[in-house]
C-alpha positions as a printed Julia matrix, in Angstrom:
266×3 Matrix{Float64}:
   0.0    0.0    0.0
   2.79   2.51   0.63
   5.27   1.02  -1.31
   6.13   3.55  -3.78
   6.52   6.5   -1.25
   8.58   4.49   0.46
  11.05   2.98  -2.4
  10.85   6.86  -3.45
  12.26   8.06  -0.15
  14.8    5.46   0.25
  15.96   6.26  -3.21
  16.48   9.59  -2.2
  18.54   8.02   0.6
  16.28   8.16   3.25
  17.19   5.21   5.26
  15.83   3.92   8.5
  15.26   7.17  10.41
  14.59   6.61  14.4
  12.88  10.27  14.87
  10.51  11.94  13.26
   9.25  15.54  13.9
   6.18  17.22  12.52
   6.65  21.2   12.65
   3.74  22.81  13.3
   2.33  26.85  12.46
   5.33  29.11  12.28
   7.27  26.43  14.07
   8.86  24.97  10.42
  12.42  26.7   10.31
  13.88  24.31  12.94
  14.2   21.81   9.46
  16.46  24.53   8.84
  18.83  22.78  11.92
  19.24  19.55  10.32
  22.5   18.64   8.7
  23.49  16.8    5.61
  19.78  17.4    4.66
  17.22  15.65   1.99
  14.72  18.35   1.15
  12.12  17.0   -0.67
   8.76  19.01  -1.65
   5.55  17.27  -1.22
   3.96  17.3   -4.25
   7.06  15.58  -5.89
   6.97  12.32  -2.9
   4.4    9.92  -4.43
   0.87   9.61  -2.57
   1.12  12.68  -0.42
  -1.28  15.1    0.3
   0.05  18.95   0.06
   0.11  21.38   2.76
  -2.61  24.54   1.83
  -1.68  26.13   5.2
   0.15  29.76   5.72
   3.49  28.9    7.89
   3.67  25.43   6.55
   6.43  24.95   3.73
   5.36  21.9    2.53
   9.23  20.01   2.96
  10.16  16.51   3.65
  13.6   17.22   5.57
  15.82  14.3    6.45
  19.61  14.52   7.91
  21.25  14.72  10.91
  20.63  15.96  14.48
  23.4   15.52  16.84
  24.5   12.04  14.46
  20.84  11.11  15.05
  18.78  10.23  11.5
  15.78  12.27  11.59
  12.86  12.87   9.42
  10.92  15.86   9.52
   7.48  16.95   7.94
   8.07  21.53   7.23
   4.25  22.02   7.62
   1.42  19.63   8.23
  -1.93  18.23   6.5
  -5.04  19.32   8.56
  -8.84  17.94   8.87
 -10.33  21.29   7.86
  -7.95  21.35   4.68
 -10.85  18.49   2.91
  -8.35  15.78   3.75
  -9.8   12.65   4.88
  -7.94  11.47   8.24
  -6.26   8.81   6.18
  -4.75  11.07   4.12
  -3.6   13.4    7.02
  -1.82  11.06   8.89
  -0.67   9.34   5.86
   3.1   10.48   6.8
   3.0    8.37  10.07
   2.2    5.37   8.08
   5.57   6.07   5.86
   7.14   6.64   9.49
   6.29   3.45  10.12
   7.11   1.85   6.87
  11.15   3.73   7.26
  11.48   2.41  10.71
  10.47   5.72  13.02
  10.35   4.4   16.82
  10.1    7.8   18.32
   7.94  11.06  17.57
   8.22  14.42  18.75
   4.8   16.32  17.42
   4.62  20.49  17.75
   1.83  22.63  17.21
  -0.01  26.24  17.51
  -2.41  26.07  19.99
  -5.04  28.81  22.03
  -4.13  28.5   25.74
  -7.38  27.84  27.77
  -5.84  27.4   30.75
  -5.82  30.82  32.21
  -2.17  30.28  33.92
  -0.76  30.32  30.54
   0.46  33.28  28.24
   1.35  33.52  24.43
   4.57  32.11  23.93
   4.74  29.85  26.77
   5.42  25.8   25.14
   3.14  23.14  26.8
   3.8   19.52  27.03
   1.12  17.51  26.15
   0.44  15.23  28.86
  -2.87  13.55  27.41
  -5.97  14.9   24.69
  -8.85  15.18  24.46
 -10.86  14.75  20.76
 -14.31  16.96  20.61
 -14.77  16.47  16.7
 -16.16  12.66  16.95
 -13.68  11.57  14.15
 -11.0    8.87  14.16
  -7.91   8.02  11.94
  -8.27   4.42  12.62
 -12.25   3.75  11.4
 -12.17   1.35   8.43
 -10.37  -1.22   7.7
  -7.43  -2.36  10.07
  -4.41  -2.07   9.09
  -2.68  -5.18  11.17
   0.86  -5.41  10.14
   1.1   -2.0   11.98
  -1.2   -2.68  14.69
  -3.87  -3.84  16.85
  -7.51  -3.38  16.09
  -8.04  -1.45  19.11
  -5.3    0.68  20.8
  -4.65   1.29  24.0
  -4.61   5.2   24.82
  -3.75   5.41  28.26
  -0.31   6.32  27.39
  -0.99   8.34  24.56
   2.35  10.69  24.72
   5.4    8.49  26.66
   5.53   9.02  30.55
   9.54   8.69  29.81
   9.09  10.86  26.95
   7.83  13.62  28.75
  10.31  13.22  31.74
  12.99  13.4   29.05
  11.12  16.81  27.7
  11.41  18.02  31.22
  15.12  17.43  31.64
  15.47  18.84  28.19
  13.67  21.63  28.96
  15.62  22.59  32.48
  19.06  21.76  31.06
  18.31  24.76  29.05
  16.88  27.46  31.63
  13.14  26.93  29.97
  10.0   26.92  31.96
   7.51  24.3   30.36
   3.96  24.19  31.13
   2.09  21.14  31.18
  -1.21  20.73  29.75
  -4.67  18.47  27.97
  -4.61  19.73  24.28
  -7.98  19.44  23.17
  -8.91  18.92  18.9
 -11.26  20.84  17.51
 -11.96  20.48  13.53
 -11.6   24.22  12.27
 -11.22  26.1    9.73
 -13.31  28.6   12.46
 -11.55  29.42  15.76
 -13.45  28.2   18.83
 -16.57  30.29  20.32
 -16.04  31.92  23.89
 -18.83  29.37  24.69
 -16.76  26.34  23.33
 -13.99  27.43  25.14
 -15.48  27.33  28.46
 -17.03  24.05  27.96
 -13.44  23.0   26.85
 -11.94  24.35  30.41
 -15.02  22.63  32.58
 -13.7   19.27  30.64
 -10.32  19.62  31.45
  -8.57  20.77  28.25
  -5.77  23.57  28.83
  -5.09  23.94  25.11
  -7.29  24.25  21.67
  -6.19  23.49  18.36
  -7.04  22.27  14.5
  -3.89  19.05  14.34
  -1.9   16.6   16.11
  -4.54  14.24  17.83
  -4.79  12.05  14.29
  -1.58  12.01  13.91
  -1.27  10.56  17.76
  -4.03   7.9   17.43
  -2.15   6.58  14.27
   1.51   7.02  16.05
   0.46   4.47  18.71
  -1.58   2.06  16.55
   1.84   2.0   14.7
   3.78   1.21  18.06
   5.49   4.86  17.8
   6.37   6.42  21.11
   5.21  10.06  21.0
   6.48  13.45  22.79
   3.97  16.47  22.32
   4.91  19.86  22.55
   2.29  22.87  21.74
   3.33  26.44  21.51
   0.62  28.68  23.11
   0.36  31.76  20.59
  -2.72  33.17  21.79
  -5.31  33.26  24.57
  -8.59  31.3   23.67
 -11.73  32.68  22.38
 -13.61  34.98  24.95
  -9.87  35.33  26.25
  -8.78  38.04  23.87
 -10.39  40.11  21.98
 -10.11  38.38  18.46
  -8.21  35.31  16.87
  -6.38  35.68  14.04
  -4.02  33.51  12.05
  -1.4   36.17  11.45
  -1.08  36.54  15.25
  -0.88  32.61  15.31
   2.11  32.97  13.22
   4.23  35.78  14.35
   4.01  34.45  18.13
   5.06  31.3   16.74
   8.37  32.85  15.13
   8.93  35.14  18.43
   9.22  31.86  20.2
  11.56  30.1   17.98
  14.65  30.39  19.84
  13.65  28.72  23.11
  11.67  26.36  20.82
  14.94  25.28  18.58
  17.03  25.3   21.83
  14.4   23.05  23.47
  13.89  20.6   20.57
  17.68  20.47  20.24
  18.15  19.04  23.4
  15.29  17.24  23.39
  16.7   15.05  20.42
  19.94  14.89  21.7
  18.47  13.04  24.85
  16.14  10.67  23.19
């Protein structure tokens, strides 16, 4: 089934990466960090979708990171895009296919959690899915995994201590949150939001939990890291994507110093 993007990518020299990273809003240029890089566009790899998203380059990036062989999606495939969930988390299944044990997901996300402030990061500690959809209805696909998954260890306890070690070794204060998925395109209502809070969510966003559900069907370990770039509807005055994006490049230096460590330490 995913033969050909595979034999593409491992023509292209892409062989048997043990991280992969999916870059979320704004949060792309840390590609830019990887050495002895592949950069592949995704409309020339074979049976991928293409990113429509502002502040997602559409680039397959694969190299080095401290000697580690990582893999890298520059921008990501969302639910609101017209994408079916198969075809947004299609790039796990390659992950899969190339040999990917360990996953370290990043997004933009709307802080609900009224501790938090735009341009904190967050690490995910669990999710919560309000838009009644899953990656995994249909068919089973069993020589990744199980028919029913297990999700009470949907991002790695040791993954997240690791985060946290990561995260003091470099002087960074990292919150700890629920991200909660909402479809989009629209940003959340103020009444949403609440409702989101009373559940327990401390983050909102439009990505990641497919990508999550299909990560552990596939056996992948997963670390999740949201950048907060704005309050949450009823929070601030308006939501805009453009604000989205330019807290997300504000907070690239303690994100690349962050995710640098984090890598080294996996």
């Amino acid at each position: 089934m995913y033969t050909e993007t595979v034999n593409f990518l491992r023509g292209k020299g892409m062989i048997e990466p043990k991280i992969a990273l999916i870059l979320g809003s704004g949060l792309g240029d840390f590609a830019d960090k990887i050495e002895d890089a592949t950069r592949v566009p995704y409309e020339e790899i074979p049976g991928f979708p293409v990113s429509t998203v502002e502040g997602h380059s559409g680039m397959l990036v694969y190299g080095k990171i401290h000697d580690k062989q990582v893999i890298a999606l520059q921008g990501r495939f969302h639910y609101y895009e017209g994408y079916q969930l198969d075809a947004v988390t299609y790039p796990i299944r390659i992950f899969k296919e190339l040999g990917v044990e360990n996953l370290i997901v990043t997004n933009a996300a709307g802080g609900v959690n009224e501790a938090f402030e735009p341009g904190d990061l967050m690490l995910i500690t669990d999710h919560i899915n309000l838009t009644g959809q899953n990656p995994l209805i249909g068919a089973n696909i069993d020589a990744h995994g199980p028919r029913f998954v297990d999700m009470t260890e949907a991002y790695s306890v040791s993954g997240r201590q690791i985060a946290r070690d990561a995260a003091e070794a470099v002087g960074l204060r990292l919150q700890e949150g629920v991200y909660t998925w909402m479809t989009g395109p629209t940003y959340e209502t103020p009444a949403e939001i609440r409702q989101v809070r009373i559940i327990g969510g401390d983050a909102v966003g439009m990505s990641t939990v497919p990508e999550v559900i299909v990560a552990k069907h596939c056996g992948i370990e997963v670390i999740g890291i949201s950048c907060i770039t704005n309050k949450a509807a009823g929070m601030q005055d308006t939501q805009a994507h453009d604000d989205v994006v330019n807290v997300s490049m504000q907070v690239k230096p303690k994100f690349e110093q962050l995710m640098q460590e984090l890598i080294q330490r996996i």
